[in-house]
N, C-alpha and C positions, 0 to 999 in steps of 0.2 A: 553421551551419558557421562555423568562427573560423580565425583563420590558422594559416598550417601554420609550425614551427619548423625548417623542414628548412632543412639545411644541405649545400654542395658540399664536401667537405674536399681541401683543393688541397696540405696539406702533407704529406696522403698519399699522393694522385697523385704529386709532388712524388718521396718515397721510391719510390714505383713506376719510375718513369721514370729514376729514377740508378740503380736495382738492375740493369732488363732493360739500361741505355746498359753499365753495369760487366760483367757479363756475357758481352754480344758485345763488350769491349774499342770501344766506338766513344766517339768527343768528342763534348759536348754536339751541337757542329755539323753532324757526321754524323746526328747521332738528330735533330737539328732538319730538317735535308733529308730524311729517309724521314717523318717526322709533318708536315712540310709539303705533301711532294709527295701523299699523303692525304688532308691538308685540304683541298685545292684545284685538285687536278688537275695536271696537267705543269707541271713544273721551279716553282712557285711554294716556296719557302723560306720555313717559320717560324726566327726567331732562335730562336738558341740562346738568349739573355736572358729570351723568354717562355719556354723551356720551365724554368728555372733559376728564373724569378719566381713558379710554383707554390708556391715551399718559403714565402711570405710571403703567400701569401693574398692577400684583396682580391679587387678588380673587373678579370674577365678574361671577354675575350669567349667566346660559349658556342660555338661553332663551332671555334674552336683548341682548348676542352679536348676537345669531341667527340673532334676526331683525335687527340688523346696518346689517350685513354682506348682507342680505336679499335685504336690501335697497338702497346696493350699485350695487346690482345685480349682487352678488360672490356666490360663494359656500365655505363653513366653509373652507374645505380644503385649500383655495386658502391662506389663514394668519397662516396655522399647517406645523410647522418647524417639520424636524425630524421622518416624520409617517410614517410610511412601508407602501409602497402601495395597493391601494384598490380598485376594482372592481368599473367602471362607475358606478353613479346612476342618476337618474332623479331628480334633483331639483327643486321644486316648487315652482314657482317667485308667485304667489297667494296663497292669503289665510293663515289663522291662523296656524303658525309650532311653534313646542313645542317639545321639548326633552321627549322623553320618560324614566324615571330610571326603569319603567316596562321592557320597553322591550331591557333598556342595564342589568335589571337581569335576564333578561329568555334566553339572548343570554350567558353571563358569566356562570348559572346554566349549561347549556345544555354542555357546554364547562367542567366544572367541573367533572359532568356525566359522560359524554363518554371518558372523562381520568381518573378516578377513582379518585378524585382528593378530600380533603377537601378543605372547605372556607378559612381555613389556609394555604393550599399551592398558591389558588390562590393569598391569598395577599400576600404573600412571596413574589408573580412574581410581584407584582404592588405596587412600591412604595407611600406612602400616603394614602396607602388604609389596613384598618381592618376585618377580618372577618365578625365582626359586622356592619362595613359602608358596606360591599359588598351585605349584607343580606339584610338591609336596604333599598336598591334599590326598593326593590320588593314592599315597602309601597307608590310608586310616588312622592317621594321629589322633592326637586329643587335640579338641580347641578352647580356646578361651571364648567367656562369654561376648565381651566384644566385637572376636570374628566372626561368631556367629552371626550376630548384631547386623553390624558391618555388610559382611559377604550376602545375607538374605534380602537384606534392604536393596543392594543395590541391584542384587537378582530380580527384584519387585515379586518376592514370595514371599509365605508366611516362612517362620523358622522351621514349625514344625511338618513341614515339608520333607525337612532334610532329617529328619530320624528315621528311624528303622520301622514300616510298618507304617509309616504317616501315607493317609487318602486323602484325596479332596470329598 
């Protein structure tokens, strides 16, 4: 298995997110307060800056794009260029979802496992990624959209697999 080329496209998110904000006539900050209050529960506010910093890509945590992607009422996949395909799942337009780095380490482990594999050959297969950031996981950090990107594709799962509460 060799690394996966998948890519998040955030500049297309990006056009998503001005199209439905134009739309309902709302300022970025309106649309920032309803994909905030999504991401994270009561009254918590994403800026409007993140959601405007889509159109330029880069490193953006994977839990904020969840909730735009959420609140346009897409699934992650529908903006991931490049991913091998993956097994339907059920996405859930309700309710607080959050990435899990838990259990994209307990699905990469068990994968390691059952190919007899060190943390060093998996990250050989996964570009940007370290032994030690693979291990890492397993403590529930934040990830970047990317790793998610990245880490599921070459899992050959959907992303949202790995949040809290995701069924097939």
């Amino acid at each position: 298995m060799t690394s996966s080329n998948a890519r998040f496209d955030l500049p297309a998110l990006y056009r998503a997110l001005d199209e439905r904000r134009r739309n309902r006539g709302m300022s970025w900050q309106e649309a920032a307060r309803e994909v905030g209050g999504q991401a994270r529960g009561r009254d918590h506010r994403l800026s409007a800056s993140t959601l405007k910093r889509t159109a330029r890509g880069g490193q953006m945590e994977a839990d904020g794009v969840l909730a735009m992607v959420r609140w346009l009422g897409l699934a992650f996949e529908d903006f991931t260029l490049n991913a091998k395909p993956t097994p339907a799942v059920t996405v859930h337009k309700h309710g607080l979802r959050r990435f899990s780095s838990q259990a994209f380490y307990e699905a990469l482990d068990g994968r390691r496992q059952s190919q007899n594999h060190t943390w060093k050959d998996i990250a050989a297969q996964l570009d940007g990624f370290s032994p030690g950031m693979l291990k890492r996981l397993a403590k529930r950090g934040r990830m970047t959209v990317e790793q998610v990107v990245r880490l599921s594709s070459w899992l050959e799962a959907a992303p949202e697999e790995f949040t809290r509460g995701a069924s097939r």
